[in-house]
C-alpha positions in Angstrom: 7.7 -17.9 -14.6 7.9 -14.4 -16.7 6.3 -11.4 -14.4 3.5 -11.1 -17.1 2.1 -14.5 -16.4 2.9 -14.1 -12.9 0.8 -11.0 -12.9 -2.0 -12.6 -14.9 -1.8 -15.6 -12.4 -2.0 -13.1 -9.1 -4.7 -11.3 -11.0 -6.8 -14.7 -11.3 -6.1 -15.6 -7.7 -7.1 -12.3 -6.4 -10.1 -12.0 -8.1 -11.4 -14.5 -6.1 -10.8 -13.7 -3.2 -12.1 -10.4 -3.9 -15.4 -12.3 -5.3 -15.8 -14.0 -2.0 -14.4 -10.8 0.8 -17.1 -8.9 -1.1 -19.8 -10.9 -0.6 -19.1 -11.5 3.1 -22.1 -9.3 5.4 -20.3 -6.9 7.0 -18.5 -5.8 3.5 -22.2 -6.3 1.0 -24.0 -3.2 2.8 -20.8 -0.6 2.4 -22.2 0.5 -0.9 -20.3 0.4 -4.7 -17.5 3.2 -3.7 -16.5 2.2 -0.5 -16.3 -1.6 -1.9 -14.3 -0.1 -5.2 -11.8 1.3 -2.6 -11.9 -2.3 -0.4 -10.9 -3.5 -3.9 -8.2 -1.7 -4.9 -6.2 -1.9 -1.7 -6.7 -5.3 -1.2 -5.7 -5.7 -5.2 -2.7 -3.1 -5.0 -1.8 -4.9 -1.7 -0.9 -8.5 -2.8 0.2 -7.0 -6.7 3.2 -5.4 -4.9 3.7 -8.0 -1.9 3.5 -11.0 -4.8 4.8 -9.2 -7.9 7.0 -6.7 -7.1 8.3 -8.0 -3.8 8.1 -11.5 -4.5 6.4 -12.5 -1.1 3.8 -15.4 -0.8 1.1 -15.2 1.8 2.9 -17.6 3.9 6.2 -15.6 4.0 4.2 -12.1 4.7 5.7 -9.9 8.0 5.6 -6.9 10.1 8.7 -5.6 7.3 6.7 -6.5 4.2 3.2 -4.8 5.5 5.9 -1.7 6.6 7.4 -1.4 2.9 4.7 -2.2 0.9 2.1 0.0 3.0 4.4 3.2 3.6 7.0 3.3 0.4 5.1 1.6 -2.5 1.4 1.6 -1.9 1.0 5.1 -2.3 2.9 5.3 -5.7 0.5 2.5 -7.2 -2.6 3.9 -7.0 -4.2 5.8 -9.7 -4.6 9.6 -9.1 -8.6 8.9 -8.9 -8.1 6.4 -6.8 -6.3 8.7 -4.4 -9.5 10.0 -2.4 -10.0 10.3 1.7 -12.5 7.9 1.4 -9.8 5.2 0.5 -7.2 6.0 3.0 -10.3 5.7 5.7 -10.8 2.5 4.0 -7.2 1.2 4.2 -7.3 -0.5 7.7 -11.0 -2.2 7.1 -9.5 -3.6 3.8 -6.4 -4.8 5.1 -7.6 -6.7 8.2 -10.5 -8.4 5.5 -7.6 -9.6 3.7 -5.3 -10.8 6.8 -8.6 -12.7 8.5 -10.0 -14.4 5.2 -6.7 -15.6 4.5 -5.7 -17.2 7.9 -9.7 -18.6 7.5 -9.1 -20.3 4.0 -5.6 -21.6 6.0 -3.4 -19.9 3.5 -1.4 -17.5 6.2 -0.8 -18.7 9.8 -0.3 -15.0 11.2 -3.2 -13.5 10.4 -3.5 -12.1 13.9 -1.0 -11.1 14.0 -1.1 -8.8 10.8 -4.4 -7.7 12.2 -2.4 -6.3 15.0 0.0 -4.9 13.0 -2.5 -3.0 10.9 -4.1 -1.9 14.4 -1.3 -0.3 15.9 -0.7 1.3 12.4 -3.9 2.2 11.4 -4.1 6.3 12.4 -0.2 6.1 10.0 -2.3 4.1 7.3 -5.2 6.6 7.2 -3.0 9.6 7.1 -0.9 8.5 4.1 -4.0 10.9 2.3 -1.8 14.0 2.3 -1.7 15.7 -1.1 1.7 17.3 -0.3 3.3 14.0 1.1 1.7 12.4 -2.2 3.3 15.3 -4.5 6.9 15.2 -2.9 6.7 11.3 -3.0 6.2 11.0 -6.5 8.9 13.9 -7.4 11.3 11.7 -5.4 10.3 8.6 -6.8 10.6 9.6 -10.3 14.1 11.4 -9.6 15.2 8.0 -8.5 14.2 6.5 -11.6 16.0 9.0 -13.7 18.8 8.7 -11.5 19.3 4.5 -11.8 18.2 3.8 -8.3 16.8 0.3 -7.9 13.4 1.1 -5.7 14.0 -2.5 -4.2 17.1 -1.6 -2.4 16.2 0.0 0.8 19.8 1.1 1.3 20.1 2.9 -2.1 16.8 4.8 -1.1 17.4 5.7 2.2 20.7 7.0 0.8 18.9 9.0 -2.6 16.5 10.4 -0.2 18.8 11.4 2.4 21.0 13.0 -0.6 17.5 15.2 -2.0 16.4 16.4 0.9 20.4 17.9 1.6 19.7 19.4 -1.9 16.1 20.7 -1.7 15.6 21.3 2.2 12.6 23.6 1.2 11.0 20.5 0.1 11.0 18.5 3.5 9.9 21.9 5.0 6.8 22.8 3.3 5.9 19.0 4.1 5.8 19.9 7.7 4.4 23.5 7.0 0.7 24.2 8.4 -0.7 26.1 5.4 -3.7 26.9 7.4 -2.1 29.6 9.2 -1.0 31.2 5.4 
């Protein structure tokens, strides 16, 4: 199957499960924004785990929620779609997904992903950081210009290791508390 019909398909499938997560109670009372930002996680979520990572459901991990939640989730999202609000949202979103699925019997390890996202879910929150988001998408698009396959976690490790040797200002000022300027 071609990735556009693939995409189409996922779109389909997650559509409906959106339809149905969003009429559950606890998700009905949150009000349009907060249910806009339940959305688009859950959306951007299963796009990359599905599409770009070519994961099922059945096959998803501690590994997949690690790379798709802290190298590739971030780069998705639209820049309105990058608010606090959302990032507070992340964790909510994530654990609707991981418990309607393992209810509709399409994961077995919903639990556990549930976990996963708990013990993760002050990192999850955080990723709103409008530095970290700025020096993620420099080094992202530097590593398209330079050839780097994004899927190779070896290849990035490397490129990333190699940038911040060349631009060591630019890992600093990450860590830099601009309060105190």
């Amino acid at each position: 199957m071609d990735k556009e019909k693939q995409t189409q398909e996922v779109g389909k499938m997650i559509d409906g499960w959106l339809d149905e997560i969003d009429s559950e109670p606890d998700v009905v009372n949150w009000g349009d924004s907060r249910i806009q930002a339940i959305d688009a996680i859950i959306d951007s979520f299963v796009e990359i785990a599905i599409v770009g990572l070519d994961k099922k459901p059945d096959q998803w991990n501690d590994n997949l929620l690690q790379e798709v939640m802290f190298s590739r989730f971030m780069l998705l999202l639209e820049a309105d779609e990058k608010t606090k609000e959302m990032y507070q949202t992340i964790p909510f979103a994530l654990k609707k997904l991981f418990k309607y699925l393992q209810k509709q019997g399409i994961i077995k390890n919903g639990q556990h992903l549930v976990d996963w996202v708990n013990v993760n879910a002050d990192q999850l929150q955080s990723l709103y950081n409008p530095k970290f988001d700025k020096f993620y998408h420099g080094l992202f698009d530097d590593m398209r210009r330079s050839g780097i396959n994004t899927s190779d976690k070896e290849a990035v490790d490397k490129f990333t290791k190699n940038y911040l040797n060349v631009h060591p200002e630019l890992g600093i000022d990450l860590y830099k508390d601009d309060s105190k300027d």
